[in-house]
Backbone as a ProteinNet text record, in pm:
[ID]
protein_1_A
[PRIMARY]
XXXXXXXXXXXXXXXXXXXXXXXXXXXXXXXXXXXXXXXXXXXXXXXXXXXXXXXXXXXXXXXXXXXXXXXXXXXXXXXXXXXXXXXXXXXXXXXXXXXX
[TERTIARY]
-13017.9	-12951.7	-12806.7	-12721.6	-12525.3	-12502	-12446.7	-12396.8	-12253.9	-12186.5	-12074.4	-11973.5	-11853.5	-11763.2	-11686.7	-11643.5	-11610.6	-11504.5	-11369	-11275.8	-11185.9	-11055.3	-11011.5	-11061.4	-11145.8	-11278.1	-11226.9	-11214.1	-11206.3	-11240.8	-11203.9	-11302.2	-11391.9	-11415.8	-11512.9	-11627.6	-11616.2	-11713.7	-11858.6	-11978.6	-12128.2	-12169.2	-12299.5	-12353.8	-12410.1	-12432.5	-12487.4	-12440.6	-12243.2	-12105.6	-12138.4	-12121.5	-12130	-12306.3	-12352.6	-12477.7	-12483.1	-12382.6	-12388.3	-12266.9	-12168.9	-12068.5	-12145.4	-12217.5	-12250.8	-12417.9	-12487.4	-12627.6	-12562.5	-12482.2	-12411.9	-12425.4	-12398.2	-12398	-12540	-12615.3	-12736.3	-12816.1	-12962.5	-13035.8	-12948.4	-12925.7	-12875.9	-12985.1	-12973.1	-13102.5	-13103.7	-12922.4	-12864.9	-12756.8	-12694	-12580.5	-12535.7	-12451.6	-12433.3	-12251.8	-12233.8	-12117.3	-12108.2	-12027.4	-11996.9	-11943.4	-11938.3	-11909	-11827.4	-11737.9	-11635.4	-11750.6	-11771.1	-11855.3	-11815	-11685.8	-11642	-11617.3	-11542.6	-11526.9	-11643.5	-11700	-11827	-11797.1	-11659.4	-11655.8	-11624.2	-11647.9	-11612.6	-11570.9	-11551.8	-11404.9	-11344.9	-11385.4	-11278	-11318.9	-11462.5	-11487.2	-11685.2	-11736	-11890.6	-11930.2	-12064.3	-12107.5	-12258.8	-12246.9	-12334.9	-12445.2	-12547.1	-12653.6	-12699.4	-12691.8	-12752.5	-12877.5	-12970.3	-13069.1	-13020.7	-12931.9	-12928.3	-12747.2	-12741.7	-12594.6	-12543	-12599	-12536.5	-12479.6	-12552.9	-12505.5	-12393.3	-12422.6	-12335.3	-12163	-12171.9	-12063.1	-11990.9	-12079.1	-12000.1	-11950.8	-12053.4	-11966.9	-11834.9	-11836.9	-11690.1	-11576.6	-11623.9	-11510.3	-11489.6	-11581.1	-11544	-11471.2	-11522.8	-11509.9	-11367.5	-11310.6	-11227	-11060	-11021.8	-10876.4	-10876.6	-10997.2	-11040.1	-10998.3	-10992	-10923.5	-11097.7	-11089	-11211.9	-11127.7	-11077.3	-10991.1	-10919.2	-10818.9	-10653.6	-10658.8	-10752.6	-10726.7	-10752.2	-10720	-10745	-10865.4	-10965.4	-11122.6	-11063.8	-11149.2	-11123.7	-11257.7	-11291.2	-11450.6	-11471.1	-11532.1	-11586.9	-11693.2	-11726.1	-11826.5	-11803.1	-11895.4	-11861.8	-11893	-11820.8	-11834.8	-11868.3	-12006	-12050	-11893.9	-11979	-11812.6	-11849.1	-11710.9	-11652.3	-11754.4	-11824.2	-11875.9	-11733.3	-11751.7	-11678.6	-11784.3	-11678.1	-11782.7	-11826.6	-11832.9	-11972.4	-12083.5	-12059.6	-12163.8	-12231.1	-12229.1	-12243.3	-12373.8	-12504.9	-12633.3	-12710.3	-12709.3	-12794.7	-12887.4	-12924.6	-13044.4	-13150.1	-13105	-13210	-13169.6	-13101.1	-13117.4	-12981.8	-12949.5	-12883.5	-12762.9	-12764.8	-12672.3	-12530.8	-12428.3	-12263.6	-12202.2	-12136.3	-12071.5	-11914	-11824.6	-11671.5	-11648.1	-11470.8	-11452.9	-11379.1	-11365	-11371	-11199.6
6297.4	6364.7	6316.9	6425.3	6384.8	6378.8	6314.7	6391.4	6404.1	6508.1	6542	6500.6	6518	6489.6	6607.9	6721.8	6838.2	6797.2	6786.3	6794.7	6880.2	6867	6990.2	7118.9	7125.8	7251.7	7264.6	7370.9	7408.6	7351.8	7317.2	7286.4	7358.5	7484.2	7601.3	7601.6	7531	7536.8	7534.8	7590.3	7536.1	7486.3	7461.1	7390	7522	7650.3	7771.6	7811.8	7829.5	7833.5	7811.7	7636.8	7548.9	7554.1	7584.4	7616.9	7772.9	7824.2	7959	7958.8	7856.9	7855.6	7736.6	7676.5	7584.9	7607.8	7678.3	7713.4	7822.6	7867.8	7956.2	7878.1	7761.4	7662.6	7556	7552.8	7540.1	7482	7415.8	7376.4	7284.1	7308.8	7192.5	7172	7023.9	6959.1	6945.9	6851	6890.7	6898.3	6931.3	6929.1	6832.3	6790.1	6713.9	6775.1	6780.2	6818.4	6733.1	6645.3	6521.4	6617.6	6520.2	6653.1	6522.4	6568.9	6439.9	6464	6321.2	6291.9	6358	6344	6375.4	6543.8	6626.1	6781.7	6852	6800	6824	6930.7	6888	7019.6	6925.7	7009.3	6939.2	6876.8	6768.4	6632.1	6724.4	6836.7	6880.1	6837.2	6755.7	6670.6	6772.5	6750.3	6780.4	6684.7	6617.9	6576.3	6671	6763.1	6790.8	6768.5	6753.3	6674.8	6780.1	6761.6	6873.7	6749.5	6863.7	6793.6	6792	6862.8	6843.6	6766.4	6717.4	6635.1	6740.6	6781.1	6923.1	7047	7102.4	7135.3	7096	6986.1	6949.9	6945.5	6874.7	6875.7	7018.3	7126.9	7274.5	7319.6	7254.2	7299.2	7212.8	7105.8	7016.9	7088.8	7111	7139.2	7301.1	7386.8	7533.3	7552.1	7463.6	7475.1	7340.5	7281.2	7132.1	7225.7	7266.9	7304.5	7436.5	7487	7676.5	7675.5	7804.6	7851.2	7869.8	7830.6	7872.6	7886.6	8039.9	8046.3	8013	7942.1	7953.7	7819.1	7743.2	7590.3	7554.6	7451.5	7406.5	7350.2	7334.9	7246.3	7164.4	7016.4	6862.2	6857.9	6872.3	6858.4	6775.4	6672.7	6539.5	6473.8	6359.9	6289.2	6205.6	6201.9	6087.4	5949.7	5877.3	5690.8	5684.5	5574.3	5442.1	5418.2	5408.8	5361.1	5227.7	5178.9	5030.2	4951.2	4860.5	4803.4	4746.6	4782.1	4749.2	4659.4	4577.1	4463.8	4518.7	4625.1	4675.9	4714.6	4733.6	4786.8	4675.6	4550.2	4434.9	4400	4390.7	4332	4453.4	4571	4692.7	4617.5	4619.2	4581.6	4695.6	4821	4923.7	5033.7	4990.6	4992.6	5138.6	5173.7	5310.6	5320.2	5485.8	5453.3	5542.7	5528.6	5561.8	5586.6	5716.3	5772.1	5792.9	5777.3	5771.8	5913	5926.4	6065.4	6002	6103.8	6038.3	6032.1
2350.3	2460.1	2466.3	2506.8	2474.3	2626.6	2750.7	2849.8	2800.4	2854.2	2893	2975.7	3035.1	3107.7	3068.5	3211.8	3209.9	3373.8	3298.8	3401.8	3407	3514.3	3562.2	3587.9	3674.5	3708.8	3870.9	3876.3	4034.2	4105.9	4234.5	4342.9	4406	4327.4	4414.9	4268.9	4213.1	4065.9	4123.1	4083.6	4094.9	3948.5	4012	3856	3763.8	3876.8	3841.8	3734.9	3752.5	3652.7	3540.7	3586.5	3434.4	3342.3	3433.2	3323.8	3206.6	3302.3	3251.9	3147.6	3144.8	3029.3	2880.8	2954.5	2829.8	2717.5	2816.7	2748.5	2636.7	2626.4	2546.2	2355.8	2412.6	2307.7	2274.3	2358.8	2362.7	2476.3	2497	2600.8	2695.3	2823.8	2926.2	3028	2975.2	3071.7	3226.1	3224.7	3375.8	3406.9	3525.2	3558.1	3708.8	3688.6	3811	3837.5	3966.5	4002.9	4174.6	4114.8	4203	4359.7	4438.9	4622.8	4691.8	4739	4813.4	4929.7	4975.8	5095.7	5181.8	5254	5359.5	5382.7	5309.5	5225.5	5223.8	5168.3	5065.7	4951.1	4911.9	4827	4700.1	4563.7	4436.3	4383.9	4320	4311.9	4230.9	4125	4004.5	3848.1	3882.2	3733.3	3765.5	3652	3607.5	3493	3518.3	3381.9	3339.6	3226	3190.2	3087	3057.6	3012.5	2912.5	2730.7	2675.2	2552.2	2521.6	2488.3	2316.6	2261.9	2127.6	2081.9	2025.1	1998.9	1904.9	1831.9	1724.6	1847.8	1921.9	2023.9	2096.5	2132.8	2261.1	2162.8	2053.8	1977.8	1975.2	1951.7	1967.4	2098.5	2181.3	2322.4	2353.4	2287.2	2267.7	2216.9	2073	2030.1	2093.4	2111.3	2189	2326.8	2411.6	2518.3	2528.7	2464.3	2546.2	2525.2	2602.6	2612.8	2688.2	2656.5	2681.7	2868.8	2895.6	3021.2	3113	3219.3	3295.7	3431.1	3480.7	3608.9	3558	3637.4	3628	3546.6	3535.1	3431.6	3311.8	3235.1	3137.6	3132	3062.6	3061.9	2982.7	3047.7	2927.9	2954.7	2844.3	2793.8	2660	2670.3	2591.3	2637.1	2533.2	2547.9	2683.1	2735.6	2894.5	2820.8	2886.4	2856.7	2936	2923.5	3035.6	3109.4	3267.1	3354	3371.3	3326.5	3337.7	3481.3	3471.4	3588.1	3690.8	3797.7	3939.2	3989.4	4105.8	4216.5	4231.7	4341.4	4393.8	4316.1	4198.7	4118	4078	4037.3	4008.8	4120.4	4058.3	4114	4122.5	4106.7	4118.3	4071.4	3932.7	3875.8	3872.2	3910.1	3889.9	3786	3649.8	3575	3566.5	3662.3	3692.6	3601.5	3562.9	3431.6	3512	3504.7	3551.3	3425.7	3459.4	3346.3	3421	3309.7	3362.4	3283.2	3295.8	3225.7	3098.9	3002.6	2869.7	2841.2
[MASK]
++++++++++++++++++++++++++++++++++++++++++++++++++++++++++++++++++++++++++++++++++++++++++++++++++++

């Protein structure tokens, strides 16, 4: 399984969208589309989850520069995010992805 990191995306984006631009390229397991607490509307970033790496690589290279609305897509592999204090003692094993 590859996740993704899909930035500069509207703030009016759903996961409905992004499922419907990336299954194009093959199976997506999930989508997450982060929500400012307070807003509750979109931060502008998505990480999407595809089950094949041959896949997910085509939706990389197809989709990372391409126009969706008035923006540019930065679409890549997501990196493990850098541990912060607060993150420090979870211990429940939880995995954090940064943008790439």
């Amino acid at each position: 399984m590859k996740t993704l990191y899909v930035g500069n995306l509207s703030f009016q984006i759903t996961a409905g969208e992004l499922r419907n631009l990336f299954e194009k390229y093959g199976k997506v397991d999930q989508i997450s589309v982060p929500r400012d607490a307070t807003t509750g509307r979109a931060r502008g970033f998505a990480f999407v989850e595809m089950q094949d790496e041959n896949n997910a690589g085509a939706a990389i290279r197809a989709l990372n520069g391409s126009e969706l609305g008035d923006r540019t897509l930065v679409v890549n592999e997501a990196r493990p995010r850098a541990a912060r204090a607060e993150d420090t003692g979870r211990g429940n094993g939880e995995r954090r992805f940064g943008c790439g």
